[in-house]
Structures are given as C-alpha cells and as structure tokens.
C-alpha positions as CSV (number, residue, x, y, z in Angstrom):
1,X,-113.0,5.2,39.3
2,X,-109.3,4.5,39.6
3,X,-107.5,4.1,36.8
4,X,-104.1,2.6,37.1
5,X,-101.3,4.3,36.5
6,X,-98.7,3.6,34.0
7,X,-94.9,3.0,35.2
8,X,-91.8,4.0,32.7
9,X,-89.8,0.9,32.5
10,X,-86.0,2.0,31.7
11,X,-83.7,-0.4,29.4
12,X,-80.5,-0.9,30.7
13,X,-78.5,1.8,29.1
14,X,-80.7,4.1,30.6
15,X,-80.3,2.6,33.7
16,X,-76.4,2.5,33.2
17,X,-76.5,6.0,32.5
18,X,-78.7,7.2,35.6
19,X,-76.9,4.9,37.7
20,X,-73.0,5.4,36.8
21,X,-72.6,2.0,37.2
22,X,-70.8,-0.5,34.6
23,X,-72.6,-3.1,33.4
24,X,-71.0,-5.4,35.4
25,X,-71.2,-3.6,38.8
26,X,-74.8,-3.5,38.0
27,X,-75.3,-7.3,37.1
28,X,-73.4,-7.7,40.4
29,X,-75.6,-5.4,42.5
30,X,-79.0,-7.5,41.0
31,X,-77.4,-10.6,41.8
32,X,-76.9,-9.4,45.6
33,X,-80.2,-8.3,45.9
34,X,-78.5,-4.9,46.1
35,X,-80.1,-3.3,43.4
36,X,-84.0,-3.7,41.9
37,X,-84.1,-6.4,39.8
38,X,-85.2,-6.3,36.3
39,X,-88.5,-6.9,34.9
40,X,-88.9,-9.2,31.5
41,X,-91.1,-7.5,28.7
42,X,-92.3,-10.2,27.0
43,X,-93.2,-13.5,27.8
44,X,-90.3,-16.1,26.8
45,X,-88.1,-13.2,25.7
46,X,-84.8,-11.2,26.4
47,X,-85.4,-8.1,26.4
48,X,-85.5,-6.3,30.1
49,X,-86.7,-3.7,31.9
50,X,-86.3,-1.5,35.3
51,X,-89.1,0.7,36.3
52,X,-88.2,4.0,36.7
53,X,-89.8,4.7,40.2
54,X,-87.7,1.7,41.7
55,X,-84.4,2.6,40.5
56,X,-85.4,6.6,41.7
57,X,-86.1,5.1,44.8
58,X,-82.9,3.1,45.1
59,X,-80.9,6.4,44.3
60,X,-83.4,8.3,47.2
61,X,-82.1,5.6,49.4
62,X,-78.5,5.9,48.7
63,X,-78.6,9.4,49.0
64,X,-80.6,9.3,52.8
65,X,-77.5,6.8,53.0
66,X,-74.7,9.4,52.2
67,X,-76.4,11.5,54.5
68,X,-76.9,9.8,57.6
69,X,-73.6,9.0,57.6
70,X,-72.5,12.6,56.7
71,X,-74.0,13.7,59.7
72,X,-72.8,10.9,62.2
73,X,-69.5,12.1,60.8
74,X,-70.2,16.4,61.7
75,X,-71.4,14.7,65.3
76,X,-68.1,13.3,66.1
C-alpha cells in the first residue's frame, strides 16, 4: 500500500532566506517563470507556499548551472 508522502511547504521568509533573494528579485523571478511558483494554502486566501523539494531542486539546478559553465571556462 502506498501511502503518499507529505511535502514541506516553505513560506516566503523561508524561501527568502534559502534563496538570498529580495523579495522583489524573487516576485520577479515567479513572474518570469524563472523560479517555482507558489502554491495557495487555502482556498480563497492569501497566505502562500513553496514546496521545499521544488525550490531544492531549483538551487540543484542552478548549481549544475554554475558548473557547466565552470568547466567550459577550465576547457578554454
């Protein structure tokens, strides 16, 4: 029987604070499809959300980033 498994959902200054970003930069990033968008946590409410294995993932990615083109970099 699988049982699903629960994902951490991060508020924003958590996210701010994992990220580095500002909250602007980050609002910016969202908006340019740039960085995982937020999830609402209630029906007709404000209050948002980011799961915490998307927002790992996007700093995974950034990091393979930093190092692809660290090594194009050593191959020249």
């Amino acid at each position: 029987m699988n049982t699903p498994r629960l994902r951490r959902v991060l508020r924003k200054p958590e996210v701010l604070a994992a990220s580095g970003y500002r909250p602007t930069q980050l609002d910016l990033l969202i908006e340019q499809g740039r960085f995982p968008r937020p999830i609402r946590l209630s029906e007709g409410g404000r209050a948002l959300g980011w799961y915490e294995d998307e927002v790992v993932a996007f700093q995974q990615a950034r990091i393979a980033e930093r190092d692809r083109e660290a090594a194009k970099r050593k191959k020249t």
